[in-house]
N, C-alpha and C positions, 0 to 999 in steps of 0.2 A: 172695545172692539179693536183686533190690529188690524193695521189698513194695510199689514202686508197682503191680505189673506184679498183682497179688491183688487181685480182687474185695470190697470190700466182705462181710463178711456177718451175716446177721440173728443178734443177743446170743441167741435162744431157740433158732438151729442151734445154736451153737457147746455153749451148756449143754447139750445133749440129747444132744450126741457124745461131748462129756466125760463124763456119767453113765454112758453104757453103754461104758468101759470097764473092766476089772479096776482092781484093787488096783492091783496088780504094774503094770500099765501107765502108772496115774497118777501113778507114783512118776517114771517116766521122761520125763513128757508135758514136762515145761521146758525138759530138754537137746533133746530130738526139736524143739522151737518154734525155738529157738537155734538148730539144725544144720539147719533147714529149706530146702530146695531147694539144699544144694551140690552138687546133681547140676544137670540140664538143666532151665530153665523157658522154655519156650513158651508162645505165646499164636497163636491158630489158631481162623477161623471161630465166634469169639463165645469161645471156652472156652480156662483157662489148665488148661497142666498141669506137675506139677513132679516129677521122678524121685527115688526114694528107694533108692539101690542098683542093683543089677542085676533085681531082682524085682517092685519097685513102684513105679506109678505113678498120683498121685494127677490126676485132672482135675476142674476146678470150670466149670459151667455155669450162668452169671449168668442172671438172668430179664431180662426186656427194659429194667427199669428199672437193667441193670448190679450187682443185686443177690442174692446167696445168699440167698433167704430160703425153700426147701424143703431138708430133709435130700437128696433124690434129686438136689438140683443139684452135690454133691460125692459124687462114687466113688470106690474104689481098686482095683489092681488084684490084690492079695494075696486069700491066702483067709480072712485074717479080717475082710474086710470086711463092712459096713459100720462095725462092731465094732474097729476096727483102729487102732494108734497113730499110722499115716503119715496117714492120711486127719481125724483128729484133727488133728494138728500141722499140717497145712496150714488148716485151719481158724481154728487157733487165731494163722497167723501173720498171717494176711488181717488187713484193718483193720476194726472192727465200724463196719457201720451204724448211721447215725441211726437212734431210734426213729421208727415207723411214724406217720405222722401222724394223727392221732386222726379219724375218721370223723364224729364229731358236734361236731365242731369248731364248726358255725354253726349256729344255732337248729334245732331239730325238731320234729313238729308232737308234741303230747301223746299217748299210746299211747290208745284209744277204748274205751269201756267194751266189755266182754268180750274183751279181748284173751288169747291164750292161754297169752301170758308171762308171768310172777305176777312184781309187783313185790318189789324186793330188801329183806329186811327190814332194815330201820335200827334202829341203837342211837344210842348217844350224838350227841352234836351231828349229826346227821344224814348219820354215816356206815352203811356195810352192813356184817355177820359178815364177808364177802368181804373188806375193805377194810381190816378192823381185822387181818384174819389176816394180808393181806398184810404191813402194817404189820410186825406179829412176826415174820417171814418177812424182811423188812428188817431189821430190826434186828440178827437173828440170826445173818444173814450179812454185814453192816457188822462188828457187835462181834467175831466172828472174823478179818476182816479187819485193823481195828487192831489186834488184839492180836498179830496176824503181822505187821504191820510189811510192808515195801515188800520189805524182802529176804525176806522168807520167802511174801509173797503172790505165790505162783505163779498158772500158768494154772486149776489145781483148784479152789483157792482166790476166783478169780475168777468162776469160771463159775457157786459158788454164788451172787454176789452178781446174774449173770446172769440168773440162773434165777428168782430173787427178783425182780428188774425185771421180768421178763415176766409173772411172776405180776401186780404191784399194775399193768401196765399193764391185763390181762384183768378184772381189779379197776375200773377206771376211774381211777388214777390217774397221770395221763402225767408230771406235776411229779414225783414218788415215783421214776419210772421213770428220768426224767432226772437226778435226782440220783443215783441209781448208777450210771447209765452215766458218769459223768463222775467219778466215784470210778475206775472200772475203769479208762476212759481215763487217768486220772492213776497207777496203780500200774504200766499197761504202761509210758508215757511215763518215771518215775522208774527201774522196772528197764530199761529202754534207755538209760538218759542220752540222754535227746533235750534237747535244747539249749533250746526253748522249755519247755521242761516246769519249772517251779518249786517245790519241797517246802510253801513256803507257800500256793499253790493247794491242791494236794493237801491240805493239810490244814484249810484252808477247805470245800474237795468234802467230809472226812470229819464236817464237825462239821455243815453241811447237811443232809447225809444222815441221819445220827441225831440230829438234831435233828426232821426231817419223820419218821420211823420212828417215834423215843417219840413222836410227836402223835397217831399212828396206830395206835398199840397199843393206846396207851390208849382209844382211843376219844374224843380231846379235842380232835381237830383242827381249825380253820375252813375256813373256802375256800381259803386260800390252799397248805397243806402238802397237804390234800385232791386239786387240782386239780380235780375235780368233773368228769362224762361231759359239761357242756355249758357252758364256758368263756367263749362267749357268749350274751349273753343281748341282747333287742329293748329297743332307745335311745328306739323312736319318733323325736320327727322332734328334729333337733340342728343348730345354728347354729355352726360351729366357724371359727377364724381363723388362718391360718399364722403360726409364731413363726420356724420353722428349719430345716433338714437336717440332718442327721448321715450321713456314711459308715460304712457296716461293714463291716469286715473281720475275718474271723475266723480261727485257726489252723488249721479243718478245712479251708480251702479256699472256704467261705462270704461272699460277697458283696455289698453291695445299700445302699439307702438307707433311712432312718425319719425320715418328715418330723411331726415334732412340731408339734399344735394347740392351739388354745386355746378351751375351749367361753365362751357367752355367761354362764355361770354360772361361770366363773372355773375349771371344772374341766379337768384335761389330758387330751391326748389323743393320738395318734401311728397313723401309717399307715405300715407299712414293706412293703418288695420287698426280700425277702432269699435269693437262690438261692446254688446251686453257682455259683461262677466267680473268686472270689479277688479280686483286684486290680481287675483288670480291669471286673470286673463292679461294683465298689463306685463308680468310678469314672465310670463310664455312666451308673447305674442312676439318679444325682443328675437328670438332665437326662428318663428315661424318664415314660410315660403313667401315671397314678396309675388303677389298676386297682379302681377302688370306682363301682359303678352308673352307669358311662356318663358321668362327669363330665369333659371336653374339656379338661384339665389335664395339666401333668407335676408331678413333683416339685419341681422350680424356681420353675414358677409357684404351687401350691399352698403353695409357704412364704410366698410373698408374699400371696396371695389368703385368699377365703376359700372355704366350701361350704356348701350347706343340704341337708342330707341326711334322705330321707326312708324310711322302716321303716328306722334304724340298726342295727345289731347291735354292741356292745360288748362288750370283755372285762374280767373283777376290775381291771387293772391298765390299763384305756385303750386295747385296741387297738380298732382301726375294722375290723369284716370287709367282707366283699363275697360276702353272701350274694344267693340270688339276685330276692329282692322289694327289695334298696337299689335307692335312685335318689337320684343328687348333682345338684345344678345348682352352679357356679358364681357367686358373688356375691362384692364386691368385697371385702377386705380392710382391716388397720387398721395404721397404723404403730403402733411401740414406745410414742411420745406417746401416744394412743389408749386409747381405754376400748374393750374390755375387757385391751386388753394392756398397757398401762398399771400397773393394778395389782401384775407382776408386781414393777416395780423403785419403789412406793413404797416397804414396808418396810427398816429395815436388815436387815443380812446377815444380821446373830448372831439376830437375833429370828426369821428366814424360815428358818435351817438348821433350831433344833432342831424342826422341825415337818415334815420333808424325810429323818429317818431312817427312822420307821415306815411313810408312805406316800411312796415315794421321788418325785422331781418335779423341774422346773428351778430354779434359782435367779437373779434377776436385781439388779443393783446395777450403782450408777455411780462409777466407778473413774477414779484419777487417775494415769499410768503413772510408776514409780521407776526402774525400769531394767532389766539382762537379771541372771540369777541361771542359768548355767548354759545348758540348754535351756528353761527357766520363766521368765516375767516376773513381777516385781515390782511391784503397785501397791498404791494405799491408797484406800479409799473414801472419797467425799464426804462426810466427814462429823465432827464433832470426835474425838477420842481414840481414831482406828481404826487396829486393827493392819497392818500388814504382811499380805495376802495373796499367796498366789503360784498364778500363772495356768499350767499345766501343760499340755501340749499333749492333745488327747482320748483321740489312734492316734499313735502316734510313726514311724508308717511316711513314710517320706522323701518318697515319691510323694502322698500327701496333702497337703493345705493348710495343717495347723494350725502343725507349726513353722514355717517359713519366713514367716508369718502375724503370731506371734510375735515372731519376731524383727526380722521390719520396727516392728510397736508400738515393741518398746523401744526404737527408735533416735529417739524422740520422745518424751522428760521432759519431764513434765507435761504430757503430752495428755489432755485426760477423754473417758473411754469409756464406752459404755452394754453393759456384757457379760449375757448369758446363756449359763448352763453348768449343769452338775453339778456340787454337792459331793464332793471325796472323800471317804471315811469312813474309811479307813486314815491318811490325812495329816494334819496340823497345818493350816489355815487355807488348804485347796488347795481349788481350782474347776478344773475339766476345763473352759476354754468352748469352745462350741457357734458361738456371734453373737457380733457387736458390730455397736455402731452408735454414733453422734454422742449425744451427752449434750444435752437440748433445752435450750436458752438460753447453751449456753458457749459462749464467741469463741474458744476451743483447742479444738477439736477434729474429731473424723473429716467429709470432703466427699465423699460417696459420690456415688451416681448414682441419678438420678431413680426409673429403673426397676429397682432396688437395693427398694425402698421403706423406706427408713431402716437396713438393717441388711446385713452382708456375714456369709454363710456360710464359718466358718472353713476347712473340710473341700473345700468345692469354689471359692468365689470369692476372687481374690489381690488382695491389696491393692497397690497403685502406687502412685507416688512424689504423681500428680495426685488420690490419695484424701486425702492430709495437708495441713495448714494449710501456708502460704510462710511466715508471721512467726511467730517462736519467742515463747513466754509472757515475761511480763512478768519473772516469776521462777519460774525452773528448780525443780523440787524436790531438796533436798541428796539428796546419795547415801545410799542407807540399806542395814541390811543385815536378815536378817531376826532377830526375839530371839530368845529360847529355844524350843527345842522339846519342849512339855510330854510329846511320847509319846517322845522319845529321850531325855530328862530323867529318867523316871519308871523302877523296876528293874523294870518289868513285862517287860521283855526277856526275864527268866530265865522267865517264865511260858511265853509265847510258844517258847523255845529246848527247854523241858522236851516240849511238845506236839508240838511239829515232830520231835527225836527220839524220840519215841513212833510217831509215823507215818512215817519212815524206817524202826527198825531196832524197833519192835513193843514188849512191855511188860516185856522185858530189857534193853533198851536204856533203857527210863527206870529200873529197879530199879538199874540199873551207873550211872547217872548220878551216884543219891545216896550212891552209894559213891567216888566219885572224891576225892581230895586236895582241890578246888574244886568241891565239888557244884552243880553248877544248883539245887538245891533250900534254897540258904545262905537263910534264909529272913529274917536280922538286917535288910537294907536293905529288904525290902519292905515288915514292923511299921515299921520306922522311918519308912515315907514316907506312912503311913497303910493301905494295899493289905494289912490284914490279913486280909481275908476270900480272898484269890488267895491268900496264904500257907498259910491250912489248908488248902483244896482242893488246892493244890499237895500239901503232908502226904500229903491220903488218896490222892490219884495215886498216891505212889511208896508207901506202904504195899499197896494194892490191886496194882500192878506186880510185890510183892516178896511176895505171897502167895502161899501154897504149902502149901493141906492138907494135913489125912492123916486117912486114915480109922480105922476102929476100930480096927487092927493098926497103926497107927503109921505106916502105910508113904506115903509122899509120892502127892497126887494131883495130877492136872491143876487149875488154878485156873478160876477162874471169867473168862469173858471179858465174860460183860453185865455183872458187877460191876466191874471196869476200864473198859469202856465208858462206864458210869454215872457214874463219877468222871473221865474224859476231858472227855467231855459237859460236866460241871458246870465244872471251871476251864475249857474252852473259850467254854462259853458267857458266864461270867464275863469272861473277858477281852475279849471282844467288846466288853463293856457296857461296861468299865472304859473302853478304850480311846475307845469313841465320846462318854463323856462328856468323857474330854481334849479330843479335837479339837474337841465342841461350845464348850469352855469359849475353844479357842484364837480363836474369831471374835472375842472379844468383848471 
């Protein structure tokens, strides 16, 4: 069966089909997912249906938006329906829907005294009982989750963590909600071997998730693991100035642009057009109308330009809505040279990253090109005793801009560059750029075009041979390579390799670990290289993994799964830290 030919459907169908089955039934629901539609699937006048045998036949009827999002829009035709394992497993084999996009997404007016809805009461940091439940409710079903592992995290297993996202969405929390669905997505992807799918996502999605959960339980959350019923809030009136584009493209099929601004206060800021359409549509989308209060702009030009925008609406993290009292006018723009964009690329690099992991942001520096390093170039910044960085393409998709971008750069040692990108936070001394442009006062370097305004867009504008100087530098820069790399250097690996099998094969898999002739858990190299606090936490990992009560009569119990959770958590989040203070240390 291709599971292109399945509808989409809503994470709270599918939990609600899966609860009301038996026991007995759910035991079987994985093979039923697996063996789903080797009978006949058609698709006919809006609705697919797929046979199960000679007796049943399940049909799904999408709502207009192409999506399952009522129980009654999937039937079968056994007599245990609705109740039924066929009409289940086709559910379950459909691809879940995006969550539903939040309603008060753009400002609201205040609810008016006497209203007849009694506000939600709040506890701690000004979360509701609603919200902190959810929270536990998350947790509850994440810490069973890892503790099943990928191979044992079935569809059952899934649909509680379902059920739970639906809850903290009804809850108000759509961030909460997201981070499970993207757990889910990554335990179907891992038990398919789907080929984009990667174990260290997945185990990134798991430590997100109950990371947002414990904030949530507790009662300790801010805005940001919260997500909050109204995300944007009124900017009033905002002076902002085009820096960039970026393409996206996404693996769901997700397309579009996010043209990144610069407010007058130095603050950032970003307006993206992000739909269904994949490729194609990221690619368009660069050149499309910027949809925020009438402003006579596309994406292209508003990188370059700038806007003055009146009743803004903003979100925690910079996005620009387009509610319906904005109003944009257009007003001119500022080059790179330019105050307020200017500012971006006075600091050095090392001193601008570590200020760029808690409230993430661009980074800007003026770079002098070394040469190619694979699909990555190689430069060094203007400035005395700076390392080796290496400039990584943003989207490594072929039909994009950035490598072939790249790799025309490197074919010019010693060009100086004015790049704007993203730090990685996973890498050694890596920047994702975004822009580049001409470095102001150098005789090497980039000859863009007027109406460019100092800067080419990685993603959409190609560089030619009539962008680069004719006279080669006075002197070349020797060839370099890059030094060591403090996170491939360091045995934090076994930390990282312990975690990852824990979210493969669950908390057997890590208890078998520290049993092996070569345990992952050797713990000699990692006291030796300082990383002793990753070393105990590592300990209570595989000790908690390898717990195994017993009650008054002696007799073996089920262990605890928040208790293994809690100590995941802890070395995951640890090594998070650990790692990002390498790569801060690697700039500098």
């Amino acid at each position: 069966m291709s599971r292109a030919l399945l509808p989409p459907v809503a994470p709270e169908v599918l939990a609600e089909a899966v609860e009301g089955l038996t026991a007995r039934l759910r035991r079987r629901l994985d093979a039923a997912i697996a063996e789903c539609g080797a009978g006949a699937v058609t698709a006919a006048e809006g609705s697919v249906s797929l046979r199960f045998g000679e007796d049943a036949v399940v049909t799904l009827r999408p709502g207009p938006a192409g999506t399952i999002t009522e129980p009654g829009q999937a039937s079968c035709s056994c007599l245990l329906a609705p109740r039924c394992l066929h009409r289940t497993a086709a559910l379950g084999a459909a691809p879940l829907a995006d969550a539903a996009a939040d309603p008060a997404a753009e400002p609201v007016a205040e609810p008016v005294a006497g209203s007849p809805e009694p506000a939600p009461e709040p506890v701690a940091a000004g979360l509701t009982g609603a919200q902190v439940a959810a929270g536990a409710g998350l947790w509850a079903a994440a810490a069973e989750a890892l503790a099943a592992g990928v191979t044992a995290a079935g569809a059952v297993t899934q649909a509680e963590l379902l059920r739970a996202a639906h809850t903290a969405r009804l809850a108000g929390l759509p961030q909460a909600e997201a981070a499970a669905l993207r757990v889910v997505r990554g335990l179907r992807g891992s038990r398919e071997r789907e080929a984009a799918q990667r174990l260290g996502d997945l185990t990134t999605a798991f430590r997100e998730l109950l990371h947002t959960a414990a904030l949530l339980a507790s009662g300790t959350a801010g805005p940001g693991p919260s997500g909050g019923r109204r995300p944007y809030v009124a900017g009033g009136s905002l002076r902002v100035y085009g820096l960039c584009r970026e393409p996206v493209l996404t693996a769901t099929g997700y397309g579009g642009v996010v043209t990144h601004l610069l407010g007058a206060d130095g603050r950032g800021y970003s307006l993206s057009d992000v739909r269904p359409g994949g490729l194609a549509r990221a690619r368009g989308a660069g050149a499309a109308s910027v949809a925020l209060g009438g402003g006579a702009l596309d994406h292209a030009g508003l990188a370059r330009a700038g806007l003055r925008v009146v009743g803004a609406t903003v979100s925690a993290d910079g996005r620009l809505g387009a509610g319906r009292g904005v109003r944009a006018t257009p007003t001119p723009g500022a080059s790179w040279a330019e105050d307020p964009l200017a500012a971006l690329f006075a600091r050095p690099a090392a001193e601008a990253v570590a200020g760029l992991w808690d409230e993430p942001g661009l980074l800007g520096c003026d770079v002098e090109v070394v040469g190619a390093a694979g699909d990555d170039l190689l430069v060094r910044e203007s400035r005395a005793d700076a390392p080796l960085l290496r400039l990584r393409p943003a989207h490594p998709h072929p039909e994009l801009g950035h490598g072939v971008n790249l790799r025309r750069l490197a074919g010019y040692p010693g060009l100086a560059v004015r790049v704007l990108g993203r730090p990685d936070p996973d890498r050694a001394a890596t920047l994702s750029p975004l822009a580049v442009g001409p470095v102001p006062g150098a005789a090497y370097t980039l000859r863009l075009p007027e109406e460019w305004r100092g800067r080419a867009d990685l993603g959409y504008d190609r560089l030619q041979g009539a962008h680069f100087p004719a006279a080669a530098p006075a002197a070349a820069p020797l060839a370099a390579v890059p030094g060591p790399d403090p996170l491939a250097d360091a045995p934090l690996w076994r930390v990282r390799r312990l975690l990852e099998t824990g979210v493969a094969g669950g908390r057997r898999a890590v208890a078998e670990a520290a049993r092996g002739p070569e345990p992952l858990t050797a713990y000699g190299p990692l006291r030796r290289a300082g990383f002793t606090t990753a070393a105990e936490l590592a300990a209570t990992l595989v000790g908690e993994a390898d717990r195994r009560p017993r009650d008054v009569f002696g007799r073996l119990g089920d262990p605890s799964a928040d208790a293994y959770a809690r100590a995941w958590l802890a070395a995951s989040v640890h090594l998070t830290a650990a790692r990002r203070t390498l790569v801060t240390a690697s700039w500098t």
